[in-house]
N, CA, C and O atoms as CSV, one atom per row, in Angstrom:
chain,resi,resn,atom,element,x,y,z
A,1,UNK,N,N,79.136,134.050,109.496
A,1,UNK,CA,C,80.477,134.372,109.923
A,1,UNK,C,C,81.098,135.308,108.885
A,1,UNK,O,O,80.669,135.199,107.736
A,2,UNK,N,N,82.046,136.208,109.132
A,2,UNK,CA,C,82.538,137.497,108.318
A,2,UNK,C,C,83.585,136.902,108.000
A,2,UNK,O,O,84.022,135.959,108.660
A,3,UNK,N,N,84.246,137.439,106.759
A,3,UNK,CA,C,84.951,137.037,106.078
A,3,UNK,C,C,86.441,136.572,107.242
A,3,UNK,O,O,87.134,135.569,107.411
A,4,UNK,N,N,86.366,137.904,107.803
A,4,UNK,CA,C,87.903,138.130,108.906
A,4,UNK,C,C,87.881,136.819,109.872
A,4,UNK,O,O,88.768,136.016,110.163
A,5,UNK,N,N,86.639,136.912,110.218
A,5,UNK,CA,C,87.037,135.230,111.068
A,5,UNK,C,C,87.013,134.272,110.390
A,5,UNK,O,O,87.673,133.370,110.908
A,6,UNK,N,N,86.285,133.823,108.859
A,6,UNK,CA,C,86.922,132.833,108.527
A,6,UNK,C,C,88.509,132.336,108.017
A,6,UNK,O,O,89.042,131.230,107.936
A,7,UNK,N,N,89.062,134.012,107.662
A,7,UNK,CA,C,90.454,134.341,107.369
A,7,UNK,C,C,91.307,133.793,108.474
A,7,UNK,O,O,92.105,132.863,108.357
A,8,UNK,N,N,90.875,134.921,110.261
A,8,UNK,CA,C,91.433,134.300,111.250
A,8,UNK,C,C,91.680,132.549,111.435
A,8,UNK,O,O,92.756,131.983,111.629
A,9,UNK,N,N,90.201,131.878,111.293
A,9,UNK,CA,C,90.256,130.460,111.411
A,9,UNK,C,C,91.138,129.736,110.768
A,9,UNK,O,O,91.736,128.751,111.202
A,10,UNK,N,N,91.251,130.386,109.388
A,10,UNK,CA,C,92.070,129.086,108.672
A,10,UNK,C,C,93.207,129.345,108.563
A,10,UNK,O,O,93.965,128.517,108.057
A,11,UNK,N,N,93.697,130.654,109.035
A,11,UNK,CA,C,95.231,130.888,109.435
A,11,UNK,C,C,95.608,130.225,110.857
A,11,UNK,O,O,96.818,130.077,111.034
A,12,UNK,N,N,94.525,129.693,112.174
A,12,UNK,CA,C,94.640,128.653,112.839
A,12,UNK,C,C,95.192,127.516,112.647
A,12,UNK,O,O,96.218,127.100,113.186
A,13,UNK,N,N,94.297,126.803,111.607
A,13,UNK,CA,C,94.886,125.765,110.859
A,13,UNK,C,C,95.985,125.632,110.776
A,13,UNK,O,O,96.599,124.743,111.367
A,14,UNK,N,N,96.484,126.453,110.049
A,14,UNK,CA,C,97.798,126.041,109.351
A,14,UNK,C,C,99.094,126.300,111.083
A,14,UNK,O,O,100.319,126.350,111.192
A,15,UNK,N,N,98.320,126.363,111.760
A,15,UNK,CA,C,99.461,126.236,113.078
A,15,UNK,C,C,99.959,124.579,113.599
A,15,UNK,O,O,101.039,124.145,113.999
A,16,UNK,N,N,98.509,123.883,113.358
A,16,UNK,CA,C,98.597,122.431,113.443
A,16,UNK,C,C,99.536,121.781,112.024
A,16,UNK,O,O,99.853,120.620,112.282
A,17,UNK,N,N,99.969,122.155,110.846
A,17,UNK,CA,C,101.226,121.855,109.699
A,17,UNK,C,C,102.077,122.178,110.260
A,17,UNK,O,O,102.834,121.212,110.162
A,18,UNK,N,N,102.707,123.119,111.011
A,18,UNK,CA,C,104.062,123.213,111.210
A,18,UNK,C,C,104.632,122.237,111.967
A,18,UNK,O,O,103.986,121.428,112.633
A,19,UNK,N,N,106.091,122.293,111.873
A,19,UNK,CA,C,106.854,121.224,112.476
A,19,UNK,C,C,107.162,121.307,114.018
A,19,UNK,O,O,107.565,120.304,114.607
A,20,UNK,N,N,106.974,122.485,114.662
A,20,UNK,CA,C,106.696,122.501,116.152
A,20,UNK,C,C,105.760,122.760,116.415
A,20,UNK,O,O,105.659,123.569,117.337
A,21,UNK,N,N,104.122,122.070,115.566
A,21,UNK,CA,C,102.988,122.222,116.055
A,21,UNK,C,C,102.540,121.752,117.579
A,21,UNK,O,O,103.046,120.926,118.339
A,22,UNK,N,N,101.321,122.662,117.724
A,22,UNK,CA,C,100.994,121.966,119.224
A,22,UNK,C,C,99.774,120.713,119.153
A,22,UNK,O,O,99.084,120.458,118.166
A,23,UNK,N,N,99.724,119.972,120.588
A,23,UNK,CA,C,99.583,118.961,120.527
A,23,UNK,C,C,97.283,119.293,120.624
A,23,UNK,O,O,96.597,119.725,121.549
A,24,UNK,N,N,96.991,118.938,119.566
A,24,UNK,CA,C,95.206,118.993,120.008
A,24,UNK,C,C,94.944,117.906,119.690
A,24,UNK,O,O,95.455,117.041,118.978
A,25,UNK,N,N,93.529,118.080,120.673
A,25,UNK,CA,C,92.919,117.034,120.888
A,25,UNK,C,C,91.111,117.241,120.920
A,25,UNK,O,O,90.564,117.690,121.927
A,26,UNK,N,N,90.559,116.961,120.045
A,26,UNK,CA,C,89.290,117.404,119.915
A,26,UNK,C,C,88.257,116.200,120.021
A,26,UNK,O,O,88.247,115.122,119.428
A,27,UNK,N,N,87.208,116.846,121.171
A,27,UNK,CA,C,85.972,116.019,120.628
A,27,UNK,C,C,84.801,116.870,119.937
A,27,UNK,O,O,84.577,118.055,120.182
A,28,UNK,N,N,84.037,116.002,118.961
A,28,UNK,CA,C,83.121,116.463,118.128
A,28,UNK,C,C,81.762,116.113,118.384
A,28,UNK,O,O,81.589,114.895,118.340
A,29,UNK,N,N,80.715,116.800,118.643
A,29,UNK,CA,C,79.526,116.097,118.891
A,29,UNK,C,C,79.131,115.704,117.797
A,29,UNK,O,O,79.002,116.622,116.987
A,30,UNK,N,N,78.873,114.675,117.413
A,30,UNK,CA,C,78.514,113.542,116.389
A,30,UNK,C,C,77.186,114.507,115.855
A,30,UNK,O,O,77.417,114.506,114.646
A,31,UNK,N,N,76.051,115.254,116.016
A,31,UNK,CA,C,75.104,116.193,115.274
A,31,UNK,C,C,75.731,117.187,114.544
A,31,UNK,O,O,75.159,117.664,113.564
A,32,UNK,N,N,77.195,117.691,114.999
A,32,UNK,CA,C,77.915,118.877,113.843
A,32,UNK,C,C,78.289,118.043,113.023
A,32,UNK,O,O,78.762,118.775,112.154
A,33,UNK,N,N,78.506,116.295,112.424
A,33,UNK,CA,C,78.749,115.962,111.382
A,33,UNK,C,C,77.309,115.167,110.797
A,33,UNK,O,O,77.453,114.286,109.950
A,34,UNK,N,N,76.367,115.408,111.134
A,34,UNK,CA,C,75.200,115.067,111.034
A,34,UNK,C,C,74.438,116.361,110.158
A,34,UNK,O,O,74.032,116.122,109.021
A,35,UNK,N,N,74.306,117.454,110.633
A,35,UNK,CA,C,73.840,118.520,110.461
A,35,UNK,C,C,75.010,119.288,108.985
A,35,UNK,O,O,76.139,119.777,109.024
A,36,UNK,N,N,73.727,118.981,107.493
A,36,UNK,CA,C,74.367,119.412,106.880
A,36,UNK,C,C,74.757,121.186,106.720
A,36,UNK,O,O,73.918,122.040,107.005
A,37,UNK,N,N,75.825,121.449,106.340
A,37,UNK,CA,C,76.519,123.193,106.334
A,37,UNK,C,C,77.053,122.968,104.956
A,37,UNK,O,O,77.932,122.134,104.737
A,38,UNK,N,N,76.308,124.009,103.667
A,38,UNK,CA,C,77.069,124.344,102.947
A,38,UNK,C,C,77.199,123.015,101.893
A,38,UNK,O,O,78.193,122.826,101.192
A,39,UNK,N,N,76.245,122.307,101.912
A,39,UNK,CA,C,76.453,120.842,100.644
A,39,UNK,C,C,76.876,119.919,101.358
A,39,UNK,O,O,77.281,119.830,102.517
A,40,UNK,N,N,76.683,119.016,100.244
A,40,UNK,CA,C,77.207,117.396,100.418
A,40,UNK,C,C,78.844,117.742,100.259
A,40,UNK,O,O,79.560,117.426,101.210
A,41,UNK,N,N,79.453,118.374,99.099
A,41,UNK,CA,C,80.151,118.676,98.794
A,41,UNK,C,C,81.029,119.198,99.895
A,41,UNK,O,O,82.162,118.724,99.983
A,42,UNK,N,N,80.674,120.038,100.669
A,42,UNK,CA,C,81.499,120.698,101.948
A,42,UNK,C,C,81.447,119.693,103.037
A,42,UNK,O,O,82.375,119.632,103.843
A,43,UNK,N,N,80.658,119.081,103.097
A,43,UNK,CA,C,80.510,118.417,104.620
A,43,UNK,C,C,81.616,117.206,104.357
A,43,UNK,O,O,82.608,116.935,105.034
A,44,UNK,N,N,81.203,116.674,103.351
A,44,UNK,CA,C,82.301,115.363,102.898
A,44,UNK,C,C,83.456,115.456,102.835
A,44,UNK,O,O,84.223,114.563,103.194
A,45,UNK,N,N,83.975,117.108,102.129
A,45,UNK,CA,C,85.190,117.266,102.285
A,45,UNK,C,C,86.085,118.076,103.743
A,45,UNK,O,O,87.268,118.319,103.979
A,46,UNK,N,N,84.946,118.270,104.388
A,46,UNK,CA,C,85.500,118.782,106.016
A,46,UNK,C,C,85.561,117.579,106.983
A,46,UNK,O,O,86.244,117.654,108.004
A,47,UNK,N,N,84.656,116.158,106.586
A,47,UNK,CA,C,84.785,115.309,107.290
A,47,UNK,C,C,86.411,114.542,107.099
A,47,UNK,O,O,87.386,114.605,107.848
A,48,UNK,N,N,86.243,113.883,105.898
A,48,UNK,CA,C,87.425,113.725,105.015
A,48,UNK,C,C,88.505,114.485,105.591
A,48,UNK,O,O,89.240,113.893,106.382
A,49,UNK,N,N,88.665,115.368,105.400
A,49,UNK,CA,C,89.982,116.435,106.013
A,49,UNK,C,C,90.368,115.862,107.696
A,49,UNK,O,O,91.456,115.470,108.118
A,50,UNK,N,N,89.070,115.983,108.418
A,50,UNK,CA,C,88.908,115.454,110.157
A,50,UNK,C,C,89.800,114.027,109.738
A,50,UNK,O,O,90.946,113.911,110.173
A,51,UNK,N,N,89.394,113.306,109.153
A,51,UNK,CA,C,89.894,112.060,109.380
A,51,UNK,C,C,91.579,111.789,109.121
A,51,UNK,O,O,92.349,111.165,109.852
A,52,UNK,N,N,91.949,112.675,107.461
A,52,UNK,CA,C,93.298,112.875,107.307
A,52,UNK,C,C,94.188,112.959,108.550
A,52,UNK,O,O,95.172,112.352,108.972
A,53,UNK,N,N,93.416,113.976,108.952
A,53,UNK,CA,C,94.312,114.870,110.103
A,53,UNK,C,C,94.529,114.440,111.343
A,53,UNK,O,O,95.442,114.921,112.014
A,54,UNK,N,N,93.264,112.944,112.072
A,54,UNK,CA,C,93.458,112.570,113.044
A,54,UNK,C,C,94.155,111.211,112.667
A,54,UNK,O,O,94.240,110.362,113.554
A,55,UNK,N,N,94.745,110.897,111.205
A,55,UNK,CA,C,95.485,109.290,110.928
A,55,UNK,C,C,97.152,109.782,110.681
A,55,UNK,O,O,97.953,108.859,110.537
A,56,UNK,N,N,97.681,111.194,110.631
A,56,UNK,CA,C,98.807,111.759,110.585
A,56,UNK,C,C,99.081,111.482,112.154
A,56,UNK,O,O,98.308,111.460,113.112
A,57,UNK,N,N,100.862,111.221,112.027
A,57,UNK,CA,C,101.501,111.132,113.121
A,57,UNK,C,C,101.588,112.578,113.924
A,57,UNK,O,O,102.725,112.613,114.395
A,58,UNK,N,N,100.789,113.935,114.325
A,58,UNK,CA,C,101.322,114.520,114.541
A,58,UNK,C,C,100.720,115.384,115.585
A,58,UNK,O,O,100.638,116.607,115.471
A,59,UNK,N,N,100.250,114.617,116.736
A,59,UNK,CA,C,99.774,114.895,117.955
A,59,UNK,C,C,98.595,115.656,117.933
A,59,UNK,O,O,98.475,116.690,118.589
A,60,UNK,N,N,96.993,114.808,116.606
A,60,UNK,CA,C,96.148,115.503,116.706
A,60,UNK,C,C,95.224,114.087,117.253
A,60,UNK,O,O,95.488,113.011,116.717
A,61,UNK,N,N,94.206,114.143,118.273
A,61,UNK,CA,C,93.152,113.400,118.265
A,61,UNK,C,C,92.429,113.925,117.576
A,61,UNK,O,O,92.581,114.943,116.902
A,62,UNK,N,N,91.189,112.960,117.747
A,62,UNK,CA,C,89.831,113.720,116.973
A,62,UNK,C,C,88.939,112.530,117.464
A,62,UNK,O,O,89.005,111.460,116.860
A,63,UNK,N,N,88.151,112.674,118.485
A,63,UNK,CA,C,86.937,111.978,118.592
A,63,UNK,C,C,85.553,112.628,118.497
A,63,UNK,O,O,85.322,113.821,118.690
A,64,UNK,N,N,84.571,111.581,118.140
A,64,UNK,CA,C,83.537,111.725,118.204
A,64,UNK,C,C,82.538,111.312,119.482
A,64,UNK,O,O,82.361,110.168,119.902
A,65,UNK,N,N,81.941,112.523,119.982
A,65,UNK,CA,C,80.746,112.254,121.057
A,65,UNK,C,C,79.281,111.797,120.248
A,65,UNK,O,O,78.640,112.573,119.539
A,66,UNK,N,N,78.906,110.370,120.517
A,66,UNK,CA,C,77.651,109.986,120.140
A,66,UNK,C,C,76.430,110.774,120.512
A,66,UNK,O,O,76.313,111.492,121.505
A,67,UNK,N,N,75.672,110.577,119.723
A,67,UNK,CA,C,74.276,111.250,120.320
A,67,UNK,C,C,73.264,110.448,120.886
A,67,UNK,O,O,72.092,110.782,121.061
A,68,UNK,N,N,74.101,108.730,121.323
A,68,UNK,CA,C,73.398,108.317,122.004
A,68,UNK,C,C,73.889,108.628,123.781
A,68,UNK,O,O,73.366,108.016,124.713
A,69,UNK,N,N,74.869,109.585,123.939
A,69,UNK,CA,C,75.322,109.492,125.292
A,69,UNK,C,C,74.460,110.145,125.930
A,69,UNK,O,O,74.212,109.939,127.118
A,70,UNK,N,N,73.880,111.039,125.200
A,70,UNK,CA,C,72.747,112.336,125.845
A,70,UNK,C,C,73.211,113.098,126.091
A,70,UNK,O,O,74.243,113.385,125.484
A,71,UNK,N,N,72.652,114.045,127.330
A,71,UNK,CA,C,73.575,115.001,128.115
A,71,UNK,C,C,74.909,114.802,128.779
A,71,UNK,O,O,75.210,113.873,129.528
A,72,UNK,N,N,75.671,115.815,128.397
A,72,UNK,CA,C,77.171,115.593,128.903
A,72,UNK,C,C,77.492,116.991,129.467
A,72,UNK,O,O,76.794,117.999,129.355
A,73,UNK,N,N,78.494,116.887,129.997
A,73,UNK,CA,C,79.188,118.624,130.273
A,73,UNK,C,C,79.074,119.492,129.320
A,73,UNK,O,O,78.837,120.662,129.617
A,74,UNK,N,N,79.220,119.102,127.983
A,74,UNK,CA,C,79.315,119.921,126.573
A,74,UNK,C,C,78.210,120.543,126.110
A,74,UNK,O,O,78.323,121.575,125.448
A,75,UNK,N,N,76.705,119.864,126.469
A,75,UNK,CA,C,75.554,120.631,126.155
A,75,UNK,C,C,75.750,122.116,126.814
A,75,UNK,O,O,74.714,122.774,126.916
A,76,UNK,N,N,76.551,122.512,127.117
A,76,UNK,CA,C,76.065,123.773,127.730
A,76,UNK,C,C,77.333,125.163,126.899
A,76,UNK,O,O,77.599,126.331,127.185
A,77,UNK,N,N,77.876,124.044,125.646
A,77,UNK,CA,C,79.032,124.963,125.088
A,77,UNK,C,C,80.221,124.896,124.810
A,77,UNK,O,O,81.025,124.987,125.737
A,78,UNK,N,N,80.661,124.730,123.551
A,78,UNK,CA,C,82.115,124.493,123.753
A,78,UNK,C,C,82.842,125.382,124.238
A,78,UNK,O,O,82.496,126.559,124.334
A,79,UNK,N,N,84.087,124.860,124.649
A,79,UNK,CA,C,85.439,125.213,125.229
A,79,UNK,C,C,86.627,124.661,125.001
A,79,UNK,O,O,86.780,123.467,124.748
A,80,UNK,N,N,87.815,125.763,125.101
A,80,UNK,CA,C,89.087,125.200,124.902
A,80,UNK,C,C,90.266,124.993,126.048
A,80,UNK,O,O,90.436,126.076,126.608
A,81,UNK,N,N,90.877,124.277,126.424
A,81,UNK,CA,C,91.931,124.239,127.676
A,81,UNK,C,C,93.213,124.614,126.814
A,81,UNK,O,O,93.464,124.002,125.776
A,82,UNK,N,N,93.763,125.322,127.139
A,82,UNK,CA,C,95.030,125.381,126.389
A,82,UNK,C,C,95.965,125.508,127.506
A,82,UNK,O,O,95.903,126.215,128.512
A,83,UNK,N,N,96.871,124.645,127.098
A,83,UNK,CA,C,98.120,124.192,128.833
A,83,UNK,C,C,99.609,124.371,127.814
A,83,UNK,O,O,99.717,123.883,126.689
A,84,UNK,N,N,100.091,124.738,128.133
A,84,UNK,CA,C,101.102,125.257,127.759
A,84,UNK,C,C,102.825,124.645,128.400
A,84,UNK,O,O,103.023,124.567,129.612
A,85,UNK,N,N,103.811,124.302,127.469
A,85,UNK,CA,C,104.936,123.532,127.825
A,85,UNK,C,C,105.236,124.383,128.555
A,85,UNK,O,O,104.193,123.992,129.079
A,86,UNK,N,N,105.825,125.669,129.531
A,86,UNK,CA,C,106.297,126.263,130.559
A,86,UNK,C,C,105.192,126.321,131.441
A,86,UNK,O,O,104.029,126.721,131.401
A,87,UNK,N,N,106.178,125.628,132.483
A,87,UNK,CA,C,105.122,125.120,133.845
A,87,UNK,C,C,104.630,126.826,134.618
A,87,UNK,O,O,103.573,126.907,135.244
A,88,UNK,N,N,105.408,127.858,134.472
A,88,UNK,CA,C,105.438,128.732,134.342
A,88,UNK,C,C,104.183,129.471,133.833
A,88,UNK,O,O,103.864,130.447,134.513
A,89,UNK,N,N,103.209,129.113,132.481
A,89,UNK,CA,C,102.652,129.736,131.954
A,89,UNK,C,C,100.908,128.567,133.025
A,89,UNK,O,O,100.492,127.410,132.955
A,90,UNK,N,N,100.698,129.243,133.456
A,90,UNK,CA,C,99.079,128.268,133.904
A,90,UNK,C,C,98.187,128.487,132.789
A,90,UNK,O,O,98.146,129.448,132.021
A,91,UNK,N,N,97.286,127.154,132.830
A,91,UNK,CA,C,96.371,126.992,131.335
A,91,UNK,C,C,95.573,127.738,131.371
A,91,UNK,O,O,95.925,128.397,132.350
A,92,UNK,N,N,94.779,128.132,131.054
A,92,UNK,CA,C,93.380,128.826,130.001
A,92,UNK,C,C,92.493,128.270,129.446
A,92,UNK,O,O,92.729,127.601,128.439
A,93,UNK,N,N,91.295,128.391,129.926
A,93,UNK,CA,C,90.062,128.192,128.949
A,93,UNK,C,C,89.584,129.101,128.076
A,93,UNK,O,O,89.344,130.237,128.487
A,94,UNK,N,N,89.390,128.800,126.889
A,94,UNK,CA,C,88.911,130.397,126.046
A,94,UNK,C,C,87.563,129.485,125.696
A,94,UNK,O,O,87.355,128.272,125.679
A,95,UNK,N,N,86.987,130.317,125.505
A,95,UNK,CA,C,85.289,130.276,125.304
A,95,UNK,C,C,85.110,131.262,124.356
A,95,UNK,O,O,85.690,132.326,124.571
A,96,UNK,N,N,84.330,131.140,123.191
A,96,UNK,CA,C,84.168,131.728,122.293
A,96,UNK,C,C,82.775,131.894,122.150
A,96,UNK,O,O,82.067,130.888,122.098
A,97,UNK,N,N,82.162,133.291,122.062
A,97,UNK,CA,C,80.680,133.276,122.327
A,97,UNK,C,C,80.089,134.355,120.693
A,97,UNK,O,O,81.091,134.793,120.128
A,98,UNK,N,N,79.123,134.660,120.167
A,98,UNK,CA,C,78.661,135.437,118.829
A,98,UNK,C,C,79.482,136.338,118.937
A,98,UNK,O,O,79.986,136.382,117.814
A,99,UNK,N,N,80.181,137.448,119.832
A,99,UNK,CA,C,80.616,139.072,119.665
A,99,UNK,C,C,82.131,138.690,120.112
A,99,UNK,O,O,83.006,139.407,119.625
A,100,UNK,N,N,82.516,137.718,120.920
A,100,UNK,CA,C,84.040,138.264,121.231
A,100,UNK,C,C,84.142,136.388,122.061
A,100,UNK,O,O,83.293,135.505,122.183
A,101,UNK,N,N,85.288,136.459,122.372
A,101,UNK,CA,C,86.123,135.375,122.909
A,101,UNK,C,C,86.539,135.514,124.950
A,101,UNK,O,O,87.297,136.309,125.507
A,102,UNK,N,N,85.885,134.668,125.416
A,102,UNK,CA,C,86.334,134.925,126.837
A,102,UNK,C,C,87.241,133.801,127.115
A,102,UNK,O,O,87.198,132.659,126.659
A,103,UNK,N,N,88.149,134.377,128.023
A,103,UNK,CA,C,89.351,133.343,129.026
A,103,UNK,C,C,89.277,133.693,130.119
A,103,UNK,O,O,89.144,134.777,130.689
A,104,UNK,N,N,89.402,132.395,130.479
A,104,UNK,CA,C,89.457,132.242,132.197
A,104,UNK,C,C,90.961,131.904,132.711
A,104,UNK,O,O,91.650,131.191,131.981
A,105,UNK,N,N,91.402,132.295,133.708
A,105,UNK,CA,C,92.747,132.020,134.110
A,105,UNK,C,C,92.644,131.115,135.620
A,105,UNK,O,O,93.453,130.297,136.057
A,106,UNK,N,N,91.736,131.446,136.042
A,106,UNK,CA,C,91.399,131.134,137.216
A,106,UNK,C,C,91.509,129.778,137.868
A,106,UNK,O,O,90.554,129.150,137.410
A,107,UNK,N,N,92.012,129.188,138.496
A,107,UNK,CA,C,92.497,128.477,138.537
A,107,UNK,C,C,91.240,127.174,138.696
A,107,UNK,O,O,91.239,126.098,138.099
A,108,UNK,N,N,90.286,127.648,139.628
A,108,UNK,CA,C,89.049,126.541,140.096
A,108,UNK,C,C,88.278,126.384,138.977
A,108,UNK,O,O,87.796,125.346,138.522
A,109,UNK,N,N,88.177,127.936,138.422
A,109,UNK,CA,C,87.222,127.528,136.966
A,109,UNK,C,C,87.933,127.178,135.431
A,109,UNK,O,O,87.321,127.158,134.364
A,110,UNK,N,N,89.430,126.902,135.637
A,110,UNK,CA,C,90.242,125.703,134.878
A,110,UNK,C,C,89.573,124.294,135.065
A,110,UNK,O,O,89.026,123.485,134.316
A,111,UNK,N,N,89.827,124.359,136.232
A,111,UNK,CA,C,89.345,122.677,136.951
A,111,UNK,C,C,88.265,121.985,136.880
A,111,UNK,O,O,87.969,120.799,137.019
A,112,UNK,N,N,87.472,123.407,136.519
A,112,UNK,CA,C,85.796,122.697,136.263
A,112,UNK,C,C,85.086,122.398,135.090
A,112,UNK,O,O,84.033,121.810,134.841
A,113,UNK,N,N,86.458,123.298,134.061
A,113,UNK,CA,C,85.995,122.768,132.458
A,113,UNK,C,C,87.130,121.469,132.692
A,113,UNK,O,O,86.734,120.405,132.216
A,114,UNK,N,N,88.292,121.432,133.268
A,114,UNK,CA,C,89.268,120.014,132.826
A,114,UNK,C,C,88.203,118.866,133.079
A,114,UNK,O,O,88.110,117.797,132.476
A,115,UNK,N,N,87.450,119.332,134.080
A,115,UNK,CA,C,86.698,117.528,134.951
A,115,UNK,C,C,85.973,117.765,133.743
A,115,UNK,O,O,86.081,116.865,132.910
A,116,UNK,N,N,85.092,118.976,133.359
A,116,UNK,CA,C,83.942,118.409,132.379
A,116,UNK,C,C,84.455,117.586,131.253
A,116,UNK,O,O,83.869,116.559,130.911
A,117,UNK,N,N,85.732,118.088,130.561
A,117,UNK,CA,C,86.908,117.416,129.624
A,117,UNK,C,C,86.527,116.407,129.536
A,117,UNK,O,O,85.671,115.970,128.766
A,118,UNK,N,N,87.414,115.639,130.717
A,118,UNK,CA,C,87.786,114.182,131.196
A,118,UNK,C,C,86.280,113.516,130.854
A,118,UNK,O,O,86.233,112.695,129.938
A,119,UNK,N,N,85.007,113.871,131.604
A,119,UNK,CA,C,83.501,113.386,130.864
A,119,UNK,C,C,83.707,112.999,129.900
A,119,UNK,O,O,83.516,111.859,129.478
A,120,UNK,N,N,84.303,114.248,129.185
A,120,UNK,CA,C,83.292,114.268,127.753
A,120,UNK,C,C,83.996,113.147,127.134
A,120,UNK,O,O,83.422,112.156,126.681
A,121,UNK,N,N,85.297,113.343,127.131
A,121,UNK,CA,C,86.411,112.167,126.348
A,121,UNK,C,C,86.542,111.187,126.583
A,121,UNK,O,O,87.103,110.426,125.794
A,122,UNK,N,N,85.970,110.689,128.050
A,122,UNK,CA,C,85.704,109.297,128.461
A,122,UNK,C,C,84.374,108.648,127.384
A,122,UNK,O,O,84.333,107.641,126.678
A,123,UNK,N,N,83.519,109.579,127.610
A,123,UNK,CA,C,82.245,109.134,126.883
A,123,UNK,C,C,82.110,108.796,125.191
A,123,UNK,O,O,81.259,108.126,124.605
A,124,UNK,N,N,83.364,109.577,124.632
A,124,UNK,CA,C,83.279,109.891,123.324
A,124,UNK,C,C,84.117,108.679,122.611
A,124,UNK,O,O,84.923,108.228,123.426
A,125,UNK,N,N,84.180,108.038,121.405
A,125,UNK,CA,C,84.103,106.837,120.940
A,125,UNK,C,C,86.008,107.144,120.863
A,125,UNK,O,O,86.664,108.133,121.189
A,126,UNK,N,N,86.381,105.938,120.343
A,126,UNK,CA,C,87.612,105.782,120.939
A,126,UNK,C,C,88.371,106.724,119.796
A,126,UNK,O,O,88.082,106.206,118.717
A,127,UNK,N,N,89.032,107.632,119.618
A,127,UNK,CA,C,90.104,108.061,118.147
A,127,UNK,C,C,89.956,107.159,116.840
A,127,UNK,O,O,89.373,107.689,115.894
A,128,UNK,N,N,90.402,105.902,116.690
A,128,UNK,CA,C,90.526,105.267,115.617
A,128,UNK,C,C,88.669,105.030,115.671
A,128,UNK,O,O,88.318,105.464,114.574
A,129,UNK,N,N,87.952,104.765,116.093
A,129,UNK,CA,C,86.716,103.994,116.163
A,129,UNK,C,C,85.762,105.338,115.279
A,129,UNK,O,O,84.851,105.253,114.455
A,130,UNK,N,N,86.417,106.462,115.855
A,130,UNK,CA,C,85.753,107.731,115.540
A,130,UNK,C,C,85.906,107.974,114.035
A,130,UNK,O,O,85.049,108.277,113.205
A,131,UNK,N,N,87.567,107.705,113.865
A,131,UNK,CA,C,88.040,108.101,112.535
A,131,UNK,C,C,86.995,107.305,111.357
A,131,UNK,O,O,86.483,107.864,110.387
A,132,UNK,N,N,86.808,105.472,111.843
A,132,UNK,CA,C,86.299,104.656,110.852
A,132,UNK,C,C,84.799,105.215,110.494
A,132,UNK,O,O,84.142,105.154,109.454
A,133,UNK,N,N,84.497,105.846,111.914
A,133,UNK,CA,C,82.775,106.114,111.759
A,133,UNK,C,C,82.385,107.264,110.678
A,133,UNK,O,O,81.515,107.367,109.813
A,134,UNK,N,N,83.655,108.234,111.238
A,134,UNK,CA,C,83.518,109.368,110.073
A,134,UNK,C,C,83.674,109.096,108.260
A,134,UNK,O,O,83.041,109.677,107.379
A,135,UNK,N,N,84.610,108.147,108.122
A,135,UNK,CA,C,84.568,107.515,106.960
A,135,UNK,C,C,83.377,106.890,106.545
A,135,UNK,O,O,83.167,107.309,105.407
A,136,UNK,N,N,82.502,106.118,106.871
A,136,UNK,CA,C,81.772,105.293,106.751
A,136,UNK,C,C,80.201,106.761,106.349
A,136,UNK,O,O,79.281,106.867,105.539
A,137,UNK,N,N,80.699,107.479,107.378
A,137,UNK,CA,C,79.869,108.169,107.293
A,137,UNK,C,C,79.455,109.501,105.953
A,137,UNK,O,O,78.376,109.956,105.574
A,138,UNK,N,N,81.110,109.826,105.482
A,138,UNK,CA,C,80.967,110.930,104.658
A,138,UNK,C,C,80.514,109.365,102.979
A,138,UNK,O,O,79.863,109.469,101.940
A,139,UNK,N,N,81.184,108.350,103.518
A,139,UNK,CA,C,80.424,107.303,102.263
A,139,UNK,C,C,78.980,107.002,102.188
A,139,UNK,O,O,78.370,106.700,101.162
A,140,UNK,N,N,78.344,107.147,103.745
A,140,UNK,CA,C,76.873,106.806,103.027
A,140,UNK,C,C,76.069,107.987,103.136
A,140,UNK,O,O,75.153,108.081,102.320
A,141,UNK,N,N,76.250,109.116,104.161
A,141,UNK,CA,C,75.586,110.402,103.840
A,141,UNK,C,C,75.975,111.333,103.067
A,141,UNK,O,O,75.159,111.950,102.382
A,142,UNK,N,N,77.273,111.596,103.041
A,142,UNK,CA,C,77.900,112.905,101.399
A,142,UNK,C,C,77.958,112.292,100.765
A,142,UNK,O,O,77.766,113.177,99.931
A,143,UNK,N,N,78.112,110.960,99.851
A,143,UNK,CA,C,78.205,110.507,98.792
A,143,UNK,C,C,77.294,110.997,97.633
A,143,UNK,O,O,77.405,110.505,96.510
C-alpha cells in the first residue's frame, strides 16, 4: 500500500473521534486477526486499538466472523453500506478493489449486499463476546 492511502486511511479514522461521528459497525473475519502483518508488535497493538474502540460509548460495533462458520456472503469480498441520516440521500455500497474504489447506488444491488450483511452479522460472534476473544487473543498470540 502507498504511502497516500495509508495517509487517506488514517485520516478516516479520525472521522470515528469526532463528536458528530458516524455510527459503524464492522465485522472482521477472525483469519485477518490470525494472519500475522508487520510483527507481534503491530498486530497486538491494532487488535488492542479494535477492542478500545468497540468498549467506547460511541456507536462503533466490532464483531468477529469465526472461521468455524465457513463460507458466508463475505468470501467473495468485502464491502461497505453506507446509509445516510437524510432519507433523501439513498445508501451506497463502495467496494474497494487493488486500482480504484467502486459504488453502487442501485437500488436491488444495495439489497443484495444488505441481505448478505444481515448473514454475515447474524453468524459473527456477539460484540462483547468478540471484544473478550480479541483480548484473550492479542494475550496468547502477540504476547
Amino acid at each position: 500500500m502507498n504511502q497516500r492511502a495509508v495517509e487517506a486511511r488514517m485520516e478516516r479514522q479520525e472521522i470515528l473521534d469526532r463528536e458528530d461521528a458516524p455510527k459503524f459497525w464492522a465485522v472482521i473475519d477472525e483469519a485477518v486477526l490470525l494472519r500475522p502483518a508487520g510483527g507481534t508488535d503491530v498486530m497486538r497493538g491494532q487488535i488492542e486499538k479494535l477492542v478500545r474502540l468497540s468498549e467506547e460509548a460511541n456507536g462503533i460495533k466490532i464483531q468477529v466472523l469465526p472461521l468455524e462458520v465457513g463460507l458466508h456472503p463475505g468470501t467473495t469480498g468485502a464491502f461497505t453500506i453506507l446509509d445516510f441520516a437524510e432519507a433523501i440521500d439513498p445508501s451506497i455500497v463502495y467496494v474497494e478493489s487493488r486500482t480504484d474504489g467502486l459504488y453502487f447506488d442501485d437500488p436491488a444491488e444495495v439489497e443484495i449486499h444488505r441481505e448478505a450483511w444481515d448473514d454475515i452479522r447474524v453468524r459473527a460472534m456477539h460484540p462483547e463476546a468478540s471484544a473478550e476473544y480479541m483480548v484473550q487473543l492479542a494475550r496468547k498470540k502477540y504476547e
